[in-house]
Structures are given as structure tokens and as C-alpha cells.
C-alpha positions in Angstrom: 0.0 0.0 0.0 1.5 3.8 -1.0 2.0 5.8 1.9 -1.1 8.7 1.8 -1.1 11.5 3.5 -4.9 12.5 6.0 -6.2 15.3 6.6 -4.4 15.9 10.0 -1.0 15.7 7.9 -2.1 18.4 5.4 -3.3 21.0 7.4 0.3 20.1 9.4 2.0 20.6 6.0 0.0 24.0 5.1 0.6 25.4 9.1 4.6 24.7 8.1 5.2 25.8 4.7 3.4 28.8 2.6 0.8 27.9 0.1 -0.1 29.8 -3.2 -2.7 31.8 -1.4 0.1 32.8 1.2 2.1 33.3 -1.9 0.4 35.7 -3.1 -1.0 37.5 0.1 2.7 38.3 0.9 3.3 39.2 -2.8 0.7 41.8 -2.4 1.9 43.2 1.1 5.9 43.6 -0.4 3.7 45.7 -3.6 2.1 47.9 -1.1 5.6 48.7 0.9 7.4 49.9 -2.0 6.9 53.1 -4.1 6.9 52.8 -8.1 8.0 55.7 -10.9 4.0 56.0 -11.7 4.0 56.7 -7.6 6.3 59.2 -7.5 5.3 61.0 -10.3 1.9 61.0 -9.2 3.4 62.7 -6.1 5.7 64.9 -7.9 2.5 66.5 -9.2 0.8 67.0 -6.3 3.0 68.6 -4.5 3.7 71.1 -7.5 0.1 72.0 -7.0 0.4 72.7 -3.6 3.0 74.7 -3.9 1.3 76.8 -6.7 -1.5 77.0 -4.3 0.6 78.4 -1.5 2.6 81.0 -3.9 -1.0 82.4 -4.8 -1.9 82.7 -0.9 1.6 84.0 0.0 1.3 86.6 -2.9 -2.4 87.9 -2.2 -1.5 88.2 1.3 2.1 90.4 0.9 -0.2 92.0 -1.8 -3.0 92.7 1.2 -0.6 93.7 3.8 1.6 96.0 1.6 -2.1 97.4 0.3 -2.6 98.1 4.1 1.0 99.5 5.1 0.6 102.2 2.3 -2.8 103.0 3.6 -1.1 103.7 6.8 1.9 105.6 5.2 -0.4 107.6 4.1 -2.6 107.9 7.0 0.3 108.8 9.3 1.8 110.5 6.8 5.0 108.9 6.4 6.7 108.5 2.9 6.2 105.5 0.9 9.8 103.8 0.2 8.8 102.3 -3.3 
């Protein structure tokens, strides 16, 4: 008779050593740790948006607060250095 192996000593087997299913679980986990080209430049193009958006606040507000300092130049009736 061929030795056969139960159902005991394949759920033993599949406890000690990785499966397909574990395979590819752990293939999926390594993907997700790591960051591609396509990532990065995904990223890359974000951030240059962001940093459009914050040049647009930074200039309407020196824009505002210079708007206000002449105001008070002129207010107190000191000279405008422009």
C-alpha cells in the first residue's frame, strides 16, 4: 500500500510551509511597501500643486498687507519707500 497522507498531515503541511494563497498575500503586502515611478510621479504633481497653491496665498497676502502699510503711510503720513 503507497504511503497517503490525512487530513491531519495536510493541514500540518499547510501550518509549516506557505501555500499559493500565502504566496500571493505576501506578494501583495511587499507591492504595497514599495513606491513605483508612476508613484512618484503622481506625487511629484501634487506637490507642485500645492506649492502653486501656497505662492498664490503668500502673494495675495504680501499684496494685502503691503495694500494696508501704504494706507497707513499715508494715513500717518509717512513716505512710501517704493
Amino acid at each position: 500500500m503507497a504511503p497517503s497522507l490525512n487530513k491531519d498531515d495536510i493541514n500540518l503541511l499547510k501550518g509549516v510551509f506557505a501555500t499559493k494563497i500565502d504566496l500571493s498575500a505576501m506578494e501583495k503586502r511587499q507591492d504595497q511597501k514599495f513606491v513605483t515611478k508612476t508613484d512618484l510621479g503622481g506625487l511629484w504633481q501634487k506637490v507642485e500643486r500645492k506649492f502653486e497653491q501656497l505662492e498664490g496665498i503668500l502673494v495675495k497676502s504680501f499684496q494685502e498687507t503691503e495694500g494696508r502699510l501704504q494706507l497707513l503711510e499715508k494715513e500717518v503720513g509717512i513716505p512710501s519707500h517704493n
